[in-house]
C-alpha distance (Angstrom), angle and dihedral (degrees) to the residues before:
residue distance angle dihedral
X1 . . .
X2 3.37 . .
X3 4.22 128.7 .
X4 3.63 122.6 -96.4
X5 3.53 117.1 -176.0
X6 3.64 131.5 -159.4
X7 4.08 134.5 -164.1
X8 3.78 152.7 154.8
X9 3.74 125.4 -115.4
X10 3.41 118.1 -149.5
X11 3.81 149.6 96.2
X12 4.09 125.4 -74.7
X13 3.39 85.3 -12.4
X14 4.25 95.5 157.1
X15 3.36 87.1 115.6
X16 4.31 94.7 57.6
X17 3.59 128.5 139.8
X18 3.59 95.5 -149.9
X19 3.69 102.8 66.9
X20 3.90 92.2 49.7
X21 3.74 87.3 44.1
X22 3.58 101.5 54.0
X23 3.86 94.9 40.6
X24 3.00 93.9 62.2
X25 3.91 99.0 33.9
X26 4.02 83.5 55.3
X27 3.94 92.8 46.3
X28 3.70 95.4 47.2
X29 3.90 98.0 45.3
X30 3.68 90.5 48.8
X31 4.63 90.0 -111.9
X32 4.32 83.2 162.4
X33 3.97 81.1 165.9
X34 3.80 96.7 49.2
X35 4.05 121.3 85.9
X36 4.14 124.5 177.1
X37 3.69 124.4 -154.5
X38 4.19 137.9 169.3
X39 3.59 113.9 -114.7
X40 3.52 102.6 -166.9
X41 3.74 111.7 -178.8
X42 3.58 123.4 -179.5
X43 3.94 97.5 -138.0
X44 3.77 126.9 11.8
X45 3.97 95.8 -109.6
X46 3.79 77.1 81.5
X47 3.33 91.9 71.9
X48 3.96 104.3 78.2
X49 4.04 92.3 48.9
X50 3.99 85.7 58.0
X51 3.79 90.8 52.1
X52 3.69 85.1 46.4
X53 3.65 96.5 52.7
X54 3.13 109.0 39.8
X55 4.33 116.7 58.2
X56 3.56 98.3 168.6
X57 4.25 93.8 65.6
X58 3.83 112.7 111.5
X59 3.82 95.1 178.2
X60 3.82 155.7 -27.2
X61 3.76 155.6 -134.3
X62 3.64 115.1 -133.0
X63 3.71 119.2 -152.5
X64 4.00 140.0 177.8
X65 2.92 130.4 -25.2
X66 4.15 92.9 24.3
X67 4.34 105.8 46.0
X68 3.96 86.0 111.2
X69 3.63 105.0 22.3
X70 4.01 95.5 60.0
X71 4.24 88.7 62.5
X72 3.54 98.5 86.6
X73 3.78 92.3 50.4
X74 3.84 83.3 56.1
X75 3.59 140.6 103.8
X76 3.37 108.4 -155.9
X77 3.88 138.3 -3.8
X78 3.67 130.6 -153.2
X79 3.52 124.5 -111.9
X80 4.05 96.7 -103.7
X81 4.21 90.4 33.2
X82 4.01 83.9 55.7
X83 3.98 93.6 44.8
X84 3.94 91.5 38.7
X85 4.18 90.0 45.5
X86 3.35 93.6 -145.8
X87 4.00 139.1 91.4
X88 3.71 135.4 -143.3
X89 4.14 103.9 154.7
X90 3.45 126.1 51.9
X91 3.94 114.3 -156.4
X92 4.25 121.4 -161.9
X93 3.39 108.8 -149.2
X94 3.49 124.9 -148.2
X95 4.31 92.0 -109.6
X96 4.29 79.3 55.7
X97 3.83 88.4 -102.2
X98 3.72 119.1 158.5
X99 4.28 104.2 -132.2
X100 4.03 114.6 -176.4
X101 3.65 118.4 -139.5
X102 3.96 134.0 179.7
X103 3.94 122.3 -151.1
X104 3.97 89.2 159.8
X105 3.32 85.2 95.6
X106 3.66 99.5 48.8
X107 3.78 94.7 49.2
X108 3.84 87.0 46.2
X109 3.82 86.9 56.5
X110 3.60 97.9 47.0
X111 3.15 93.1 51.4
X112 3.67 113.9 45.2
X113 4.03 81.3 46.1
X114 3.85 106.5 90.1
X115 4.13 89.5 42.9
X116 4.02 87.8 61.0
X117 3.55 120.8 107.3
X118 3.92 134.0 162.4
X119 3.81 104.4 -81.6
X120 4.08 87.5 50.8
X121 2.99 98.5 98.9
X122 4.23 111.8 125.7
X123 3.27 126.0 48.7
X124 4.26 131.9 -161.4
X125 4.08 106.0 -148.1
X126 3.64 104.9 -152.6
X127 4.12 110.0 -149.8
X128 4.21 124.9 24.2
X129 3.79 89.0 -135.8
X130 4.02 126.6 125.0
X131 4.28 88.0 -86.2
X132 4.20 87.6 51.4
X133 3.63 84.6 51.2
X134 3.67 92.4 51.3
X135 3.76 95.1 49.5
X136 3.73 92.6 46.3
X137 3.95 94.9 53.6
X138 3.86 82.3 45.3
X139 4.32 91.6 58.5
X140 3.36 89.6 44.7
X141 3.83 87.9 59.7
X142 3.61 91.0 42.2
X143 4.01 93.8 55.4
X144 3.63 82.8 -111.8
X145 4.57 123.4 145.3
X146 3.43 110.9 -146.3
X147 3.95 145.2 172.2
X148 3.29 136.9 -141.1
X149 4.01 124.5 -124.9
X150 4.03 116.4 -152.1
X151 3.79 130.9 163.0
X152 3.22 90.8 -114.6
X153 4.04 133.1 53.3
X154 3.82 108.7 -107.2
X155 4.14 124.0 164.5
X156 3.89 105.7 -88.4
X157 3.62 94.5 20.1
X158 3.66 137.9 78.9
X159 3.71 126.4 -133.3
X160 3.76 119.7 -132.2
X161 4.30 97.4 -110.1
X162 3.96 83.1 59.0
X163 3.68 94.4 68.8
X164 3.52 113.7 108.8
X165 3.72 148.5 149.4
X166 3.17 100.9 -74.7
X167 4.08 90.8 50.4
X168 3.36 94.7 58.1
X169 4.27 86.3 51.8
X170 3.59 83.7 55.3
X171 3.92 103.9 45.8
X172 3.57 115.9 48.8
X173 3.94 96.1 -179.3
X174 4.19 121.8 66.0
X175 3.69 113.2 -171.3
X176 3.97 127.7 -175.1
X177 3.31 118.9 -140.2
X178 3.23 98.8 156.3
X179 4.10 125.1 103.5
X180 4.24 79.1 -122.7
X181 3.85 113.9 135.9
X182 4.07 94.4 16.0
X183 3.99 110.9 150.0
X184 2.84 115.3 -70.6
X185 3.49 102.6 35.2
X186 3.55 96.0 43.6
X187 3.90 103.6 155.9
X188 4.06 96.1 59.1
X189 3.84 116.6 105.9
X190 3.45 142.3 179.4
X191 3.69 99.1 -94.8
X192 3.71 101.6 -123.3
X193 4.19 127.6 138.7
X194 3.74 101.2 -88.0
X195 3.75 92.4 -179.7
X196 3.77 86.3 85.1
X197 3.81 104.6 63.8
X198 3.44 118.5 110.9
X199 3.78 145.1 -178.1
X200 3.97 89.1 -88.5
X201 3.87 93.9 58.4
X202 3.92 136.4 96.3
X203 3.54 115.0 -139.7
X204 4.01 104.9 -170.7
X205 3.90 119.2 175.6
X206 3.28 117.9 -169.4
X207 3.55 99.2 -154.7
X208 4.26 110.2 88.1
X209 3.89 95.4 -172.1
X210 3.21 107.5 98.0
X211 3.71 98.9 24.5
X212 3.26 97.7 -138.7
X213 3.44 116.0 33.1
X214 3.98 129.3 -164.8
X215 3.77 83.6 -103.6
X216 3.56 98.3 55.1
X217 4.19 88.9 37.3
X218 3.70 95.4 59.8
X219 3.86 95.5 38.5
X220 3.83 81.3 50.6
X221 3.43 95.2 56.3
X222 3.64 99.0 55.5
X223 3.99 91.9 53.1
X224 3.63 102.1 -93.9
X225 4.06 115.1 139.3
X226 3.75 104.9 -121.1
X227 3.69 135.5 -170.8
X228 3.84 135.2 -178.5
X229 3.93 137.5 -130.4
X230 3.94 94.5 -89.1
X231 3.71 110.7 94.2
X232 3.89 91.7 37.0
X233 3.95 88.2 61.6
X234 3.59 92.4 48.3
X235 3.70 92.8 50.8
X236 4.17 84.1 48.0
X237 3.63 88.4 51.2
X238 3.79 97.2 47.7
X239 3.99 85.8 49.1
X240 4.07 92.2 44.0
X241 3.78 80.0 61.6
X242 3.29 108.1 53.6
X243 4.11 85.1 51.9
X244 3.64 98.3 51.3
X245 4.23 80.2 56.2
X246 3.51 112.0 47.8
């Protein structure tokens, strides 16, 4: 049988999910064929020499800082990658075409799912990046309003000094989507009141490395239910998958 090989794109990505994931997704399942490996480039006009250099590679995960800047090297997008603008799978088609995919959103989904209940019903995105856009697409599917958190003020979006109180009475759902609290730098945070959690709020983070991160800690310690990045990129992966093999 022939090679198929798998990777991630990204940058200073040693510390990735995906390669440990698939290893040992491929060794377990018996994938003899199948072979993951980092490509971690330091700009995206990188990415064409990988494709170049490497025939055997079927498809890929795209991480930060590259989930937008890989679409004009693309082929084709999906209809939700298009309407999210943003990438995380990377499909080879049979004709060698490169088709862009995103499952962030569908691991977001299933995930925050289960920790819904009826008063959830607003939710404050923290970050605009390609993972923000994700989530977004993913409340909109979930009948969810939400608003977006930047540094800076922009229309339709708050900035982070204008949380208050009274926003946190209003939004009963805090997502990170922000790379804030990743190993190594584990005690940065998005600098928002956390004073006003409570016991009726979601705390999400997307980050999974460490588990807990400040931003999850303090929300926790005000009563809020809390969960990290992990199960979401499992989900993704499981999805990623079932692209590379249809």
């Amino acid at each position: 049988m022939s090679k198929r090989q798998f990777g991630l794109l990204g940058r200073n990505i040693s510390y990735s999910f995906s390669k440990k994931y698939f290893t040992e997704f491929f060794s377990l399942g018996n994938y003899d064929t199948c072979t993951y490996e980092n490509f971690d480039i330091q700009t995206i006009e990188a990415f064409p020499n990988i494709i170049a250099s490497t025939p055997d590679l079927k498809g890929m995960n795209v991480t930060i800082p590259y989930k937008e800047a890989v679409i004009p090297y693309l082929d084709k997008l999906s209809k939700s990658a298009a309407q999210i603008e943003a990438v995380n799978v990377i499909r080879f088609t049979r004709k060698g075409k490169l088709k862009g995919y995103n499952s962030d959103y569908y691991g977001f989904m299933k995930s925050l799912q289960p920790l819904l209940l009826s008063h959830h019903k607003k939710a404050l995105v923290l970050g605009t990046g390609g993972a923000a856009k994700a989530v977004a697409f993913a409340l909109d599917r979930l009948g969810l309003s939400y608003t977006y958190v930047s540094r800076e003020a922009r229309e339709g979006m708050l900035d982070y000094a204008a949380i208050t109180a009274t926003t946190f009475e209003k939004y009963h759902i805090v997502i990170n989507c922000t790379p804030l609290g990743t190993s190594p730098n584990t005690e940065a945070i998005p600098p928002i009141p956390y004073a006003y959690f409570t016991a009726d709020h979601i705390a999400f983070d997307l980050v999974y490395n460490p588990e807990e991160t400040q931003f999850l800690k303090k929300a926790k310690a005000n009563g809020a239910v809390i969960k990290n990045g992990y199960e979401m990129l499992v989900f993704q992966a499981e999805k990623a998958w079932k692209i590379w093999n249809k």
